[in-house]
N, C-alpha and C positions, 0 to 999 in steps of 0.2 A: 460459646455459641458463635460469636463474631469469627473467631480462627474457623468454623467447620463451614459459615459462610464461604469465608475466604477461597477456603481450599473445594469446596465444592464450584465455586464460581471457576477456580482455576482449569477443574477438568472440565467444566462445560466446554471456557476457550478452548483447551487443548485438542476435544473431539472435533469443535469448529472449525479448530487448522487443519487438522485428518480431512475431514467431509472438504473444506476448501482446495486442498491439494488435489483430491480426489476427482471431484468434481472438473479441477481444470486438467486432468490429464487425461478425462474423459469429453471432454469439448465442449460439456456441460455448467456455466459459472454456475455459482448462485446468482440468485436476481439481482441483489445490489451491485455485483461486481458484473453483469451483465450490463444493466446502467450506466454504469460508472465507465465500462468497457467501449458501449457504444463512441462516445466521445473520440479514443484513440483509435476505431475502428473508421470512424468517419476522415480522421485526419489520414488516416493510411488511404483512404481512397482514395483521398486529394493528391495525394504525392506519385500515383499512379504506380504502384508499386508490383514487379516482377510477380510471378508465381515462385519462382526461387527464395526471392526476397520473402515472399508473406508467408512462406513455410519456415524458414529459418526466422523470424519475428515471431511465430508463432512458436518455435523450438525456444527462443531466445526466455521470453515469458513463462514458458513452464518450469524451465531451467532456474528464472528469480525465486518465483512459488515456492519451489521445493527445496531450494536454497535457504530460501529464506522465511519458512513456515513458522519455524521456534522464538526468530525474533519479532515475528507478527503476532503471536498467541503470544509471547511478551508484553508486546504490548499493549494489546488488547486487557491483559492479567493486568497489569500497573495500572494501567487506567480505571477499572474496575476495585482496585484495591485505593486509589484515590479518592472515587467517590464514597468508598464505605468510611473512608477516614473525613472526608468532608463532613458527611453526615452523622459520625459519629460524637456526640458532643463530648464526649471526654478525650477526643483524640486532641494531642498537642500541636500547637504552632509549629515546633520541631521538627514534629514528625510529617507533617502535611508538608513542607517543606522539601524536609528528606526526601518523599515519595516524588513529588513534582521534581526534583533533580534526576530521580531516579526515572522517569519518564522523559524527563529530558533528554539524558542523554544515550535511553532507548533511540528516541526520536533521531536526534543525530545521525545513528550508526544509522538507522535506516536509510537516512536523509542521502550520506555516504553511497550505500548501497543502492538507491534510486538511479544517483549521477551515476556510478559504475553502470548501472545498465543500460542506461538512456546512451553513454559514450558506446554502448557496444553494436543499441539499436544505429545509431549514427554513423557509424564505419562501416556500415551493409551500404548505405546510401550514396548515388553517386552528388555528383557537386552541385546539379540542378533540383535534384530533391533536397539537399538540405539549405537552400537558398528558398525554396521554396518552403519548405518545412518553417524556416525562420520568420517569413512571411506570414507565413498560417497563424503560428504564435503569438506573433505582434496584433494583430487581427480580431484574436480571440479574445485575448489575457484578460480585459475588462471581463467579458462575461464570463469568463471558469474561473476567479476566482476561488482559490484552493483552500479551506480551514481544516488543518487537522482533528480539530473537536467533533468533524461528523465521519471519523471513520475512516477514509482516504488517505489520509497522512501517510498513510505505512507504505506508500506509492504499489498499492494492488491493483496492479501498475497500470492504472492511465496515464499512459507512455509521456506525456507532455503537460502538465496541472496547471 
């Protein structure tokens, strides 16, 4: 019963990466990544950014997406498979363990993958936007702080956390 949990919860995420991908090639987020969107949308205003520039940012971001759809139902999967292990009282220390590394070093690769992107948003910019952009950052950081536990983590990509 618990494996057909599992693996049923698996394909939920996995049709959620579909409709996710789908959704941003259509221009359409879901709501939370529309939220969450807002944010980097706002800081792009501030930087005064080209019509060049916010088409290729917007190229740049589908391009993550879809890149990176399987390591985000990843992790969505691990995470989902950790708390049936939390909650399951025969599950071992071991193994809760195991899972948590295994998420971890989900997390990582993504973590990898955010920087590569943010480096690539950054190289469209000239030297006044990303002086400015720095500025923004420092400005913010108090109030966005970023917790991977609500979801975000996988940097679906609010360009700047």
């Amino acid at each position: 019963m618990k494996k057909a949990m599992i693996a049923l919860g698996l394909v939920a995420v996995m049709l959620l990466g579909v409709y996710y991908v789908y959704a941003q090639e259509q221009g359409n987020p879901p709501r939370r990544e529309r939220m969450q969107g807002e944010k980097s949308r706002g800081e792009g205003k501030g930087l005064n950014l080209t019509p060049e520039q916010k088409t290729k940012f917007r190229e740049l971001r589908r391009k993550f997406i879809g890149e990176n759809a399987q390591l985000i139902g990843g992790l969505k999967a691990k995470r989902l498979e950790l708390r049936s292990l939390w909650s399951d009282p025969k599950a071992s220390s071991q193994a809760i363990l195991a899972k948590e590394r295994e998420l971890r070093d989900l997390k990582n690769r993504m973590r990898d993958k955010i920087i590569q992107h943010k480096l690539e948003f950054r190289s469209s910019l000239t030297p006044e936007q990303i002086e400015k952009l720095g500025m923004m950052r420092r400005r913010h950081h108090g109030f966005h702080h970023h917790h991977d536990h609500h979801g975000q983590g996988m940097g679906g990509p609010g360009m700047w956390q």
